[in-house]
Each structure stands twice: as C-alpha cells, then as structure tokens.
ZAPA-353718 format. One record per atom (N, C-alpha, C): residue in three letters; x, y, z. Coordinates in steps of 0.1 Angstrom, whole numbers, padded with zeros to 4 digits, always signed. Atoms other than C-alpha are relative to their C-alpha. Last residue first. Example, Ala and Ser with C-alpha at 12.3 -4.5 7.8 and 13.67 -1.06 7.14 Angstrom:
! ZAPA-353718
SER-0009-0011+0000;SER+0137-0011+0071;SER-0008+0011+0008;ALA+0009-0012+0000;ALA+0123-0045+0078;ALA+0009+0012+0000;
This chain:
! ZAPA-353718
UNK-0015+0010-0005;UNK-0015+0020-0236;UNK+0003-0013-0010;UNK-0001+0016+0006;UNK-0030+0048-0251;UNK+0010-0010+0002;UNK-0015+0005+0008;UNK-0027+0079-0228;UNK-0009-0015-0006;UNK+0002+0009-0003;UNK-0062+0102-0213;UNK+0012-0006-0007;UNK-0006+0006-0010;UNK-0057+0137-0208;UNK+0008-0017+0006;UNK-0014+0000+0006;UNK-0066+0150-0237;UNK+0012-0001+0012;UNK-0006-0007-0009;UNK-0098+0160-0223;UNK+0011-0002-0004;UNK-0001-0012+0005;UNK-0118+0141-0247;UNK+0007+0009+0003;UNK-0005+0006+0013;UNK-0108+0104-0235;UNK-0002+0015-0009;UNK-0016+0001+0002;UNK-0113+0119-0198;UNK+0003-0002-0012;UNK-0010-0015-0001;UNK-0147+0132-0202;UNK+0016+0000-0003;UNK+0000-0013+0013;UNK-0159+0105-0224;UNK+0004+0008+0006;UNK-0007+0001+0006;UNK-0145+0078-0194;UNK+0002+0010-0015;UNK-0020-0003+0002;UNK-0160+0095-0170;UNK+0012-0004-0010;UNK+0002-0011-0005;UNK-0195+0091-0181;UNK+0013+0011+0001;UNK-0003-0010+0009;UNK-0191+0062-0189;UNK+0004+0015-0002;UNK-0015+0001+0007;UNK-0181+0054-0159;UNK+0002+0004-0011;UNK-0008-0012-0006;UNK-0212+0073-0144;UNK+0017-0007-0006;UNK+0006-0014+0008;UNK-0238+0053-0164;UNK+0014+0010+0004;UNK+0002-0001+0016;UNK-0226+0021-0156;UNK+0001+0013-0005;UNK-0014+0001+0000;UNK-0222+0027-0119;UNK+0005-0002-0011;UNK-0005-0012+0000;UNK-0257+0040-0124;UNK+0013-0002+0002;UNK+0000-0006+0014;UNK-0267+0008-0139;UNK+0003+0011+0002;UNK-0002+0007+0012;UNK-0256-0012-0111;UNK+0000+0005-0011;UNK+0007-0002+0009;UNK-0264+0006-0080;UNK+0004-0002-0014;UNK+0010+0014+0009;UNK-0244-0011-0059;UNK-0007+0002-0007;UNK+0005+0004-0011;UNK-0228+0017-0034;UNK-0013-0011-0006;UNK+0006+0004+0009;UNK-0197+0029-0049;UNK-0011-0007+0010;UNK+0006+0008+0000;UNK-0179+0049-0027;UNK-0013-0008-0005;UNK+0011+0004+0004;UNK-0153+0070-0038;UNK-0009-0012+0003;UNK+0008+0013-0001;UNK-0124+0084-0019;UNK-0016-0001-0008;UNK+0011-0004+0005;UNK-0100+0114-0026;UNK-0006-0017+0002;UNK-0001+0013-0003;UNK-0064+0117-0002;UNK-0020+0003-0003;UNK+0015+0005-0006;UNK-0058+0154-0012;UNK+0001-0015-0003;UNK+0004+0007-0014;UNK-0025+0162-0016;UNK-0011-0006+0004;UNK-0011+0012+0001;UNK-0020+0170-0054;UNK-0003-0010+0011;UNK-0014-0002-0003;UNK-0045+0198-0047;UNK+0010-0016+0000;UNK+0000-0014+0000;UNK-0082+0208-0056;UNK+0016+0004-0001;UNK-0012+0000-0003;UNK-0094+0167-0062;UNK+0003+0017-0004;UNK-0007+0012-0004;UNK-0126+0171-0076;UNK+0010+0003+0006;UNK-0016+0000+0003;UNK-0149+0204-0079;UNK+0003-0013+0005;UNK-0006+0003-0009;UNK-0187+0201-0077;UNK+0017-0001-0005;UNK+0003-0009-0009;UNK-0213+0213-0102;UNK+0006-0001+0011;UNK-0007-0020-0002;UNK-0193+0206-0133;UNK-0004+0001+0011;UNK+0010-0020+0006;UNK-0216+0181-0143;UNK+0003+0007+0001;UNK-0001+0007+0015;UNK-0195+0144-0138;UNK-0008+0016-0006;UNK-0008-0004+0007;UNK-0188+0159-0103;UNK+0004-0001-0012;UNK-0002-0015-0002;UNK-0225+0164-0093;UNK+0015+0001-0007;UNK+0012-0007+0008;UNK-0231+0129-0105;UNK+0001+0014-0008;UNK-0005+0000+0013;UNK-0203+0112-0083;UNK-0005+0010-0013;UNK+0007+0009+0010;UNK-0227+0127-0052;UNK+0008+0001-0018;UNK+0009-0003+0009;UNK-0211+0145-0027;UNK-0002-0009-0013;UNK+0001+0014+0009;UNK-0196+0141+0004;UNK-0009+0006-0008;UNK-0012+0007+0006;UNK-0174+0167+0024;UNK-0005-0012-0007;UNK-0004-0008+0013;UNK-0202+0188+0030;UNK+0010-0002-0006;UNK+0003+0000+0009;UNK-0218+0163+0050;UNK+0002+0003-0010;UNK+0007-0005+0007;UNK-0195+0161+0076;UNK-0008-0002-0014;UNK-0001-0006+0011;UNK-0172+0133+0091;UNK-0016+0011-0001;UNK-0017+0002+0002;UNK-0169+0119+0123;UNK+0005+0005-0013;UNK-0010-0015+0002;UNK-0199+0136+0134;UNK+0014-0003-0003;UNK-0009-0002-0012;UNK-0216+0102+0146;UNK+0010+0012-0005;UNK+0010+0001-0012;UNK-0245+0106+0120;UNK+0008-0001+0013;UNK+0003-0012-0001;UNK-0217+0113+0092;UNK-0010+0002+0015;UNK-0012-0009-0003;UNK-0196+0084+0099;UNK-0007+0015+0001;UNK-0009+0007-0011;UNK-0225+0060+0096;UNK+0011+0014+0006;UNK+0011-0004-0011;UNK-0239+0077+0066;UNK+0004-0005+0016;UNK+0000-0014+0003;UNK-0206+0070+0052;UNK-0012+0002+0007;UNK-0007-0005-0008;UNK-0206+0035+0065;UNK+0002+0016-0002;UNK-0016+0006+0000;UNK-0238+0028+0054;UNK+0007+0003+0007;UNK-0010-0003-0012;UNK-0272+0035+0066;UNK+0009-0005-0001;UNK-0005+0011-0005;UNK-0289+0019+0037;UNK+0008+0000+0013;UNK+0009+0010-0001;UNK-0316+0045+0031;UNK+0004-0012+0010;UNK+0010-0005-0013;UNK-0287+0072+0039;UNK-0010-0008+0004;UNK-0011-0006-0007;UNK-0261+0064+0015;UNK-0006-0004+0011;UNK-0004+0010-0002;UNK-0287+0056-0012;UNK+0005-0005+0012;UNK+0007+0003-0010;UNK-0299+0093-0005;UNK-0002-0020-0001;UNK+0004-0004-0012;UNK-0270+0101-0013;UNK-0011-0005+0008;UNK+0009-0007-0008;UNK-0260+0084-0042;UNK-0004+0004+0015;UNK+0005+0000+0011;UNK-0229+0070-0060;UNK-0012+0008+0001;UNK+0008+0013-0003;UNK-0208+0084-0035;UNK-0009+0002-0013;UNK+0007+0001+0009;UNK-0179+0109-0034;UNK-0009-0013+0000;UNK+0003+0015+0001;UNK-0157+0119-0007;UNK-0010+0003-0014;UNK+0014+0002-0003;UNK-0134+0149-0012;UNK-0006-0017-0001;UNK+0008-0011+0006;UNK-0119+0148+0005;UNK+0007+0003-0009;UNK-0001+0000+0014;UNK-0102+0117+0027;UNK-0007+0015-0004;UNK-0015-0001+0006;UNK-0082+0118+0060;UNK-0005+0004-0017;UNK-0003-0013-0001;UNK-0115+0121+0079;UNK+0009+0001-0010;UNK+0010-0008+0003;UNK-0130+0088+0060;UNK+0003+0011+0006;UNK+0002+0001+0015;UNK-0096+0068+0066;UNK-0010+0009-0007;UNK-0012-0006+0004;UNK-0092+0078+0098;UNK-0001-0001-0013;UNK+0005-0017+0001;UNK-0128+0067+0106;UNK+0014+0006-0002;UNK-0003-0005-0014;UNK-0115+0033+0095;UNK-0005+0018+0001;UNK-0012-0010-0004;UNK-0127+0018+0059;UNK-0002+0005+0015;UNK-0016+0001+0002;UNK-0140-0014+0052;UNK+0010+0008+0003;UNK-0007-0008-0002;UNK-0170-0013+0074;UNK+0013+0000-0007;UNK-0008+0005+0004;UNK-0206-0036+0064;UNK+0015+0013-0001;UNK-0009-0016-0001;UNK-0233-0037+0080;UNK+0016-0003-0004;UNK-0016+0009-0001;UNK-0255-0067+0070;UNK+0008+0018-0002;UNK-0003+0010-0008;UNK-0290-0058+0085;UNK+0015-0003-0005;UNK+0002+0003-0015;UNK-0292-0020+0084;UNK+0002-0013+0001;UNK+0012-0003-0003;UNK-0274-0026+0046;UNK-0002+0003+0014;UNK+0012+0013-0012;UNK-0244-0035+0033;UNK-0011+0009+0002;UNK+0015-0003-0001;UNK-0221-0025+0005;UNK-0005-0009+0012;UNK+0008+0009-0009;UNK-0181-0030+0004;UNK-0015+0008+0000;UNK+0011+0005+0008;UNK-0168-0011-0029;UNK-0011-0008+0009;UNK+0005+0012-0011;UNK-0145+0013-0016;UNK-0016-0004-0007;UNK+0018+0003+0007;UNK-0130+0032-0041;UNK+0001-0009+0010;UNK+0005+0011-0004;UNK-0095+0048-0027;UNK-0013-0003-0005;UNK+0014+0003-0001;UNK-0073+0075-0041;UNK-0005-0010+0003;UNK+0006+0012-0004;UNK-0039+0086-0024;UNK-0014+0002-0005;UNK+0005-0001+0015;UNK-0027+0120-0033;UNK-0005-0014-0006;UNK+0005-0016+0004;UNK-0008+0120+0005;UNK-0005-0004-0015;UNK-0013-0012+0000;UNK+0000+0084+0019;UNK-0010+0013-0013;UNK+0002-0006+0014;UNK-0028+0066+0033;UNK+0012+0009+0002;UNK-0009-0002+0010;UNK-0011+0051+0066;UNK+0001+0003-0015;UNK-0010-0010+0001;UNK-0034+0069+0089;UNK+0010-0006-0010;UNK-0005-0014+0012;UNK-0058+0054+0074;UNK+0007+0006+0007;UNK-0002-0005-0010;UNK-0052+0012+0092;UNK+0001+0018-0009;UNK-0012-0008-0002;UNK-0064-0009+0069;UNK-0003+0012+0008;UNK-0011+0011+0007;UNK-0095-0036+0062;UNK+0017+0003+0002;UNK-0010-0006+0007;UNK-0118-0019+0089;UNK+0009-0008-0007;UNK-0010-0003-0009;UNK-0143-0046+0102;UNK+0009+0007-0009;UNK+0007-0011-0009;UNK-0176-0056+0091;UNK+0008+0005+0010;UNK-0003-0002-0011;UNK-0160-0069+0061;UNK-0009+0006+0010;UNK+0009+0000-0011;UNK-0174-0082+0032;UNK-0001+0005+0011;UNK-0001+0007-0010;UNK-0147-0070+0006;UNK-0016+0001+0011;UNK+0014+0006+0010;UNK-0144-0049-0025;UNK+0001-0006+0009;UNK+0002+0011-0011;UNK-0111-0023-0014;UNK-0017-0006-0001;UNK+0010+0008+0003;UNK-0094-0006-0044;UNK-0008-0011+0011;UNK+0000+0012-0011;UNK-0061+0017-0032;UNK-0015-0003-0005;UNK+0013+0000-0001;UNK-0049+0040-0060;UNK-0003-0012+0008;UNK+0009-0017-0001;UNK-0016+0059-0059;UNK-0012-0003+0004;UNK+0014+0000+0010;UNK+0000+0027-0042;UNK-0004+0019-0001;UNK-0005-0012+0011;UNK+0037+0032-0026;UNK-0007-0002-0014;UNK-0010-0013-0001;UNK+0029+0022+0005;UNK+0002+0012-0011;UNK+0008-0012+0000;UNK+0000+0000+0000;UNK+0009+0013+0000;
C-alpha cells in the first residue's frame, strides 16, 4: 500500500481492512463494500473517511436509506456532510474534484448497477476528450 496511488477495497467486512493513517498524501480509494441495516458492512477506518476529501458516493440518499458506513460516519460527526457528494454532481461541473495534489480522494460505490454504468461512462468520455487520457 505504500507506494499505491490507488487503493481498491471490494470485501465483506464488518471490520476496517487498513489502518488510514497510513494513506500516503494524493492517495485515491474506491470502496466497494455495500451493506445494509441488517449486513453492516466497514471497510474503511474513521481515519480513513477524515483523512479523505473529497468523498464521493454514487447516491445520497442511497447512502442514507442503507445507513452505510458513510452515513454511519456522518450521523456520529466523524465526518460532515459537505465533504460528500454525489459522483453525478462531479460528472456536471457542479462540484470540484481533487483541488490539490495532496488530497487523499475516496469513492464509494454503493451497488447501483446501472448508475455505476452510467457514471463510468460518463467519465471515461470526459477523460478520452480531455486529452488527458494515454494509449497503452
């Protein structure tokens, strides 16, 4: 993990998978664990969710139905609300991404299937137009 840019965590757990203080600075993470009120499910450490911003989720009021760990974090004040915003918002311009090299940026995907569809595309036309994108 040391000397990952992007850290990918898809797991069951109802138990932190790593410890966030050791995210290193410009660090992005997708956390893909889903659960519900009955299967709760924590991959990341509340170190891990202060340390990040911005966050990004596939929906909010997904977020909130399911009482995730992000809702989770936000309902004990471990994190704020105005540090999470909806993929959506930054595929439209109406939300800034990453502001500074430093920023440790997390996404949590939260099973919606065809909006996780919808939103890669999504990103992949901005990036492949943007002239940003390399042919490997």
């Amino acid at each position: 993990m040391e000397s990952a840019d992007v850290l990918i965590t898809a797991t069951n757990s109802r138990t932190p998978v790593f410890d966030g203080s050791s995210l290193k600075q410009g660090m992005h993470i997708t956390s893909i664990a889903n659960g519900d009120k009955t299967r709760r499910r924590q991959e990341l450490d509340d170190r891990a969710l202060c340390r990040a911003e911005p966050i990004f989720v596939t929906s909010k009021e997904t977020v909130c139905v399911n009482e995730s760990d992000i809702f989770r974090a936000v309902r004990d004040k471990v994190i704020a609300w105005d540090k999470v915003h909806e993929m959506s918002s930054l595929l439209l311009g109406q939300v800034a991404g990453r502001s500074d090299d430093r920023q440790i940026t997390l996404f949590k995907l939260q099973g919606t299937g065809i909006m996780d569809v919808a939103i890669g595309l999504k990103a992949y036309e901005r990036v492949k137009h943007s002239g940003l994108a390399q042919t490997l």
